[in-house]
Backbone as JSON, one array per atom type, in Angstrom:
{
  "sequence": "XXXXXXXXXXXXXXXXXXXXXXXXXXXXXXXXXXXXXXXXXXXXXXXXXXXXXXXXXXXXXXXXXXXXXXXXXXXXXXXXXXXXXXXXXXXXXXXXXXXXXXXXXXXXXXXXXXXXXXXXXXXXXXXXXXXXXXXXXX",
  "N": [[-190.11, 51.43, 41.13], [-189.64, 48.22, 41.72], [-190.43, 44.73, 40.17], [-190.68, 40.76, 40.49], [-190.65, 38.46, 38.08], [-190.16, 35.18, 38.69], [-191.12, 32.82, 37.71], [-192.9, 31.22, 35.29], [-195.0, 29.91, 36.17], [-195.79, 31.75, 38.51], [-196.15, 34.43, 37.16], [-198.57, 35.54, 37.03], [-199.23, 35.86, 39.71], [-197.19, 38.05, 39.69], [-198.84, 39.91, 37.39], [-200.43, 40.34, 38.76], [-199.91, 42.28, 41.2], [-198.95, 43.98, 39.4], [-201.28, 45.1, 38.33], [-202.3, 46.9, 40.46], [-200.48, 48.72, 40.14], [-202.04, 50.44, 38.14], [-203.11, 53.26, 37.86], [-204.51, 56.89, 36.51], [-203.02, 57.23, 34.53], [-202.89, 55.91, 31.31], [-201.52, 54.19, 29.45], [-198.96, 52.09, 29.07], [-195.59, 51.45, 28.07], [-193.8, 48.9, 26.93], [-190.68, 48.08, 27.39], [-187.53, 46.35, 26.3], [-185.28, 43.48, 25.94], [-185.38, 41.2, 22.97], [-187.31, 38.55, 23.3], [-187.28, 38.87, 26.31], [-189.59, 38.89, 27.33], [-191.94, 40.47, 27.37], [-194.61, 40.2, 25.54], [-195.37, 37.76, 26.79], [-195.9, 38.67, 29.25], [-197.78, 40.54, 29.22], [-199.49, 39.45, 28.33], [-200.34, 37.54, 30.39], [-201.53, 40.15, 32.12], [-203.6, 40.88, 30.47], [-205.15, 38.42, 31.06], [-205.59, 38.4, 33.66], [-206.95, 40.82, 33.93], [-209.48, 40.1, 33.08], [-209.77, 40.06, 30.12], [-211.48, 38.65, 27.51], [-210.91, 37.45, 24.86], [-209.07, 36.28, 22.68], [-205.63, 36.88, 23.6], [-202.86, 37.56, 21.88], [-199.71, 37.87, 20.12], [-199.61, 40.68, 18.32], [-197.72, 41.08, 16.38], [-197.77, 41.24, 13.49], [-200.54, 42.31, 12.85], [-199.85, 44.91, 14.13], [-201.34, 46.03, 16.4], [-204.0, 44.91, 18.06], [-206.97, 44.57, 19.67], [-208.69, 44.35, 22.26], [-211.15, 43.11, 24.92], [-212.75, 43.21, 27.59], [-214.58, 41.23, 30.34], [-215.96, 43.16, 31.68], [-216.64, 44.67, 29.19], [-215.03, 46.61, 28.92], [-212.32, 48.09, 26.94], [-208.99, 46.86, 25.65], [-205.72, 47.59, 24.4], [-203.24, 46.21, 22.27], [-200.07, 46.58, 21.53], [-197.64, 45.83, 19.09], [-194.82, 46.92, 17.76], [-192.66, 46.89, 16.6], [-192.53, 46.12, 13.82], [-192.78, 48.45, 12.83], [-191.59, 51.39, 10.61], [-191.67, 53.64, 10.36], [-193.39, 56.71, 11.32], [-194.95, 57.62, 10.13], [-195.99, 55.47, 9.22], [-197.52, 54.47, 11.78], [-199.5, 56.76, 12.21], [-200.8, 56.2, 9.9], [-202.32, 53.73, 10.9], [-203.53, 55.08, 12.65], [-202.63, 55.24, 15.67], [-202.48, 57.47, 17.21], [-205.02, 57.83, 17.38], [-205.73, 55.52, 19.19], [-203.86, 55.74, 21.18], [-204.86, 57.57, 22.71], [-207.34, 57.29, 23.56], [-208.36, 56.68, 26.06], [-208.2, 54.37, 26.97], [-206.83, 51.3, 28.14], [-203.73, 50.87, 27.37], [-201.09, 49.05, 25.94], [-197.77, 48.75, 25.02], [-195.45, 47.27, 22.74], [-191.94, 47.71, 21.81], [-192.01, 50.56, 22.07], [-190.13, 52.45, 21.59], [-190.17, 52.93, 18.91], [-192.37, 54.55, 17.95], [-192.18, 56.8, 19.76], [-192.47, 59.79, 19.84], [-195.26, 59.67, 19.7], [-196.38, 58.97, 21.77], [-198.55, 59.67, 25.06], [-197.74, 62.5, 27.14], [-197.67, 61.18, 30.08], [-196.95, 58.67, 29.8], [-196.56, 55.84, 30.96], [-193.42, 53.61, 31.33], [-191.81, 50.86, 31.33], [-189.44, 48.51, 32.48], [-188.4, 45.3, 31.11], [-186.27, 43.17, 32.25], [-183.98, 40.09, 31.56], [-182.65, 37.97, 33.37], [-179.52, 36.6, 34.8], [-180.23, 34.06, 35.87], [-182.71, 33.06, 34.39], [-185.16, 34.16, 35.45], [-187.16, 37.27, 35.37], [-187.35, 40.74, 35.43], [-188.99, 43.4, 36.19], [-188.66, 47.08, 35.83], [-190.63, 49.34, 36.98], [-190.94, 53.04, 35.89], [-191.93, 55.83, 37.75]],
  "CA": [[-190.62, 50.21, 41.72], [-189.4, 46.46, 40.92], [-191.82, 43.11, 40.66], [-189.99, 40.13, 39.81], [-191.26, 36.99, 37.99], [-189.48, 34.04, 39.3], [-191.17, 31.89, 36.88], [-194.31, 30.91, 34.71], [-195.9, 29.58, 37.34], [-195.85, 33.17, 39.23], [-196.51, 35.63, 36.57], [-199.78, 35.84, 37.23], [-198.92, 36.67, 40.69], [-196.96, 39.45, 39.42], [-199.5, 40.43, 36.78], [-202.14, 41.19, 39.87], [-199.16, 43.26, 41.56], [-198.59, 45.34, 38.33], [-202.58, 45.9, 37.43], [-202.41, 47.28, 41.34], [-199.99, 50.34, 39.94], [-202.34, 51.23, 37.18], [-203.49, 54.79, 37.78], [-205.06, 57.58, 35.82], [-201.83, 56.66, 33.48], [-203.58, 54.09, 30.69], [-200.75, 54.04, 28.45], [-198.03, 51.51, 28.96], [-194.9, 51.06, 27.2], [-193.04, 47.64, 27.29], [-188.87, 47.84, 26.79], [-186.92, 44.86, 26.79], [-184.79, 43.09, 24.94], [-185.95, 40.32, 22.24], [-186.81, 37.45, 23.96], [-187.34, 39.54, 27.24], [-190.92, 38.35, 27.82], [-193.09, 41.52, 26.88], [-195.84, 39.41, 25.51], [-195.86, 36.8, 27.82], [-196.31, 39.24, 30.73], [-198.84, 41.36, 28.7], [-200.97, 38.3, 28.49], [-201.09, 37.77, 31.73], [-201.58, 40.97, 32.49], [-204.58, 40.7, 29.83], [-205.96, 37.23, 31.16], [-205.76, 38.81, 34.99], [-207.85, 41.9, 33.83], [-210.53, 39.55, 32.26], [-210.05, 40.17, 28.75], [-212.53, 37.94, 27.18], [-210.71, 37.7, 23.78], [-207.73, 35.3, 22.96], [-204.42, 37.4, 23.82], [-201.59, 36.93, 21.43], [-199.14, 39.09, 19.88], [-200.01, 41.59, 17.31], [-196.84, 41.04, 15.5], [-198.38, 41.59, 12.16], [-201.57, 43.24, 12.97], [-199.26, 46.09, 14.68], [-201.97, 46.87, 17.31], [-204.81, 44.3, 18.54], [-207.86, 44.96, 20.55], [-209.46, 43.01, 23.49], [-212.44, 43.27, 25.1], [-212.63, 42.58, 29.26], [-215.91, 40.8, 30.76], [-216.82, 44.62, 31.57], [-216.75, 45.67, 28.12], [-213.61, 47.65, 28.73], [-211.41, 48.02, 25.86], [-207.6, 46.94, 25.95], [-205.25, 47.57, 22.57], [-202.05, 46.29, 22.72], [-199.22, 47.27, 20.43], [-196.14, 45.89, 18.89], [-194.47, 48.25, 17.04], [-191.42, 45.9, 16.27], [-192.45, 46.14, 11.99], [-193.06, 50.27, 12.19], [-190.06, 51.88, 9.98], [-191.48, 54.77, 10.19], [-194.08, 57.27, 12.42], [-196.06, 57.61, 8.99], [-196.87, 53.69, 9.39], [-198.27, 54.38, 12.94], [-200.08, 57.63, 11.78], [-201.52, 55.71, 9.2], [-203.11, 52.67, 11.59], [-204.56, 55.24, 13.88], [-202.23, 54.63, 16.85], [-202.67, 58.19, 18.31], [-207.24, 57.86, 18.31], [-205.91, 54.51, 20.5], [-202.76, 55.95, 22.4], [-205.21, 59.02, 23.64], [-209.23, 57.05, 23.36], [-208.65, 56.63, 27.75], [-208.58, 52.54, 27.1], [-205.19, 50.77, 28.82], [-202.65, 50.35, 25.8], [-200.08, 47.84, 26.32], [-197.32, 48.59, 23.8], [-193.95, 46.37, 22.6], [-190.68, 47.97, 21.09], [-192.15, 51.53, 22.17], [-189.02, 53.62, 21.04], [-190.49, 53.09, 17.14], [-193.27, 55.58, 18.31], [-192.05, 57.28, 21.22], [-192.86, 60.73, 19.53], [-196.6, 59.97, 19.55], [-196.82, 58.96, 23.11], [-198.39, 60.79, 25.66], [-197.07, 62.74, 28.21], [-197.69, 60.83, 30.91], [-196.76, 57.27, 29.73], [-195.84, 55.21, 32.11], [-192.32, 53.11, 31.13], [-191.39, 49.25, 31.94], [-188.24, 47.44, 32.01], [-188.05, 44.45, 31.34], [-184.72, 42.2, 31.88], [-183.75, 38.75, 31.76], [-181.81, 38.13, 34.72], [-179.03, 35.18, 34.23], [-180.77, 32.86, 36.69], [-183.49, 33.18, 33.71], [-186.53, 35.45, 36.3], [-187.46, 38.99, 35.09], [-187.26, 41.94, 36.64], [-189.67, 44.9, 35.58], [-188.59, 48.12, 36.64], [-191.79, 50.86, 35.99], [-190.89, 53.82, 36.54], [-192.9, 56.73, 37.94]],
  "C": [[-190.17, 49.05, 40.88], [-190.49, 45.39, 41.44], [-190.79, 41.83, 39.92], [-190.63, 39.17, 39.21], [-190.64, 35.79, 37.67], [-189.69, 32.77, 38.37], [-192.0, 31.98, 36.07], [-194.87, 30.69, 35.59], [-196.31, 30.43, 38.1], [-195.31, 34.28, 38.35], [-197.59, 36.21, 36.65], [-200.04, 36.64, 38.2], [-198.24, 38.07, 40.61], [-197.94, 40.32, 38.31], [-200.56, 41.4, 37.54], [-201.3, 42.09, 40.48], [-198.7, 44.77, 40.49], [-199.82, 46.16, 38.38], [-202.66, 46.88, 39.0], [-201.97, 48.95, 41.22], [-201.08, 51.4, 38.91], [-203.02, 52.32, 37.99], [-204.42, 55.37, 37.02], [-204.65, 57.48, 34.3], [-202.65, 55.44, 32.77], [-202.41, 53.74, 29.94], [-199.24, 53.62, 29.14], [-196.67, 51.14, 28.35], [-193.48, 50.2, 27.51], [-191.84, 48.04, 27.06], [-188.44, 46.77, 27.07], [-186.43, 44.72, 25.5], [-186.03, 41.78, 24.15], [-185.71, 38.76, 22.99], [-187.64, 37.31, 25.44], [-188.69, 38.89, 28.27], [-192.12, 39.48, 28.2], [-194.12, 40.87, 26.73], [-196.51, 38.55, 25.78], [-196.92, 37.86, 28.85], [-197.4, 40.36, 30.22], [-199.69, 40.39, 28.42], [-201.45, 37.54, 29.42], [-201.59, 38.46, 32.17], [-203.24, 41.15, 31.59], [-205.77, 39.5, 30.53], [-206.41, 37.7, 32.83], [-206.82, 40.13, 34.94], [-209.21, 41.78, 32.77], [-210.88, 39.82, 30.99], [-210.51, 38.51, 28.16], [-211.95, 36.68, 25.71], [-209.4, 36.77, 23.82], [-207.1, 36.57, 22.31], [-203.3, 36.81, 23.3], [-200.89, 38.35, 21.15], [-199.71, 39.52, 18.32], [-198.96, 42.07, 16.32], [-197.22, 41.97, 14.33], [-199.48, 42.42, 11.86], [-201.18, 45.12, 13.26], [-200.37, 45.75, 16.16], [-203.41, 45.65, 17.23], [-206.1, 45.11, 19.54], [-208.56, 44.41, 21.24], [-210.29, 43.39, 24.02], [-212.48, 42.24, 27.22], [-214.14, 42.56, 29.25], [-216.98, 42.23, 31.19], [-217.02, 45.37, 30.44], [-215.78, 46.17, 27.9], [-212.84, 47.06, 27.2], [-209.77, 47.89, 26.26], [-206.83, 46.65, 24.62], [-203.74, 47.5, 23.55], [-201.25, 46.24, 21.38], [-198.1, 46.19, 20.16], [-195.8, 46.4, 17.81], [-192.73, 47.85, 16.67], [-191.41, 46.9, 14.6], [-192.66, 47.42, 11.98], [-192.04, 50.59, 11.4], [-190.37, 52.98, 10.13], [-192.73, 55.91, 11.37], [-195.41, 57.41, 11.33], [-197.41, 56.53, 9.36], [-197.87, 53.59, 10.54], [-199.3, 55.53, 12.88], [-200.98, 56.84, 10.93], [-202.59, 54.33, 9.71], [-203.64, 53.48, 12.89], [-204.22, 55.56, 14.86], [-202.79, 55.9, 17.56], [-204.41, 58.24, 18.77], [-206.62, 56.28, 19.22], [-205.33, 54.76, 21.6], [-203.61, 56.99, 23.45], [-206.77, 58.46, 23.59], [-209.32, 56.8, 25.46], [-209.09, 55.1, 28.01], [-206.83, 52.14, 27.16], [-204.92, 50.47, 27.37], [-201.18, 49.88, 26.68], [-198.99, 48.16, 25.16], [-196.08, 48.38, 24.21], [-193.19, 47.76, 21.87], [-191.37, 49.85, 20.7], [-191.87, 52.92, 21.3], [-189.44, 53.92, 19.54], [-191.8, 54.52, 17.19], [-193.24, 56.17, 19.21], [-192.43, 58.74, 21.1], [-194.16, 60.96, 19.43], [-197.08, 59.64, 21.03], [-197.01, 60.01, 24.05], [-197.91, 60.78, 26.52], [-196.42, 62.03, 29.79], [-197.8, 59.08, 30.91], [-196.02, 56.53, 30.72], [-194.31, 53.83, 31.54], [-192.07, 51.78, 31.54], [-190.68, 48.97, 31.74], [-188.09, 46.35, 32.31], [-186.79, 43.73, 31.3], [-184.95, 41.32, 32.07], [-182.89, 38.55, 32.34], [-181.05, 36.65, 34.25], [-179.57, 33.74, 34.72], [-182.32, 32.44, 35.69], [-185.4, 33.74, 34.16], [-185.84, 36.66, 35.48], [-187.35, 39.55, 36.08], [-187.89, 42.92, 35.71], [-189.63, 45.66, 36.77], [-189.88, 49.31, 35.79], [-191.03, 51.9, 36.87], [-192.14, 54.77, 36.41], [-193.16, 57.97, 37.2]]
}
């Protein structure tokens, strides 16, 4: 499946078309290049599923945690600074990748050995006309 987002102004619109695919699948994992607009579209995707909590990136933190008007829990990842699987072992990631609370995670491939089975995949591109294109696959 493709969603495109044409601009800022209609990400939002695609944010409510993405949260539509979520499933049984909680576990997300962003690809894209640098630049790409991972953490844009994960904070829409945050602000559209009423997380309560100001949505930034977790650069430095690695791994954030948000809080939706229902209580729900949402941890989102970037996994840019990991070097190693230790580093992500050591902050926990798999009690968040497997606790059954949506995880949002950047630059994936640094932990792709702790993900589970049934992660669901995103591609993001930057198209030359400067719109995205996220392809999830199934």
């Amino acid at each position: 499946m493709e969603l495109q987002i044409t601009s800022l102004d209609t990400i939002h619109e695609t944010a409510k078309q993405f949260i539509q695919l979520i499933d049984q699948r909680k576990v997300f994992a962003f690809n894209g290049s640098m630049g790409a607009g991972k953490t844009t579209f994960i904070k829409a995707l945050c602000e559209e599923l009423k997380v309560i909590d100001i949505v930034n990136s977790p650069t430095f933190a690695i791994v954030n945690e948000y809080e939706t008007e229902d209580h729900s829990i949402i941890y989102h990842f970037d996994c840019y600074r990991l070097n190693n699987l230790r580093e992500a072992y050591d902050l926990g990631a798999e009690e968040y990748l497997y606790s059954g609370n949506l995880c949002f995670i950047e630059w994936p491939e640094n932990i792709e050995s702790l993900l589970p089975e049934n992660t669901r995949y995103v591609h993001i591109t930057e198209n030359n006309d400067g719109t995205r294109t996220l392809r999830i696959d199934d």
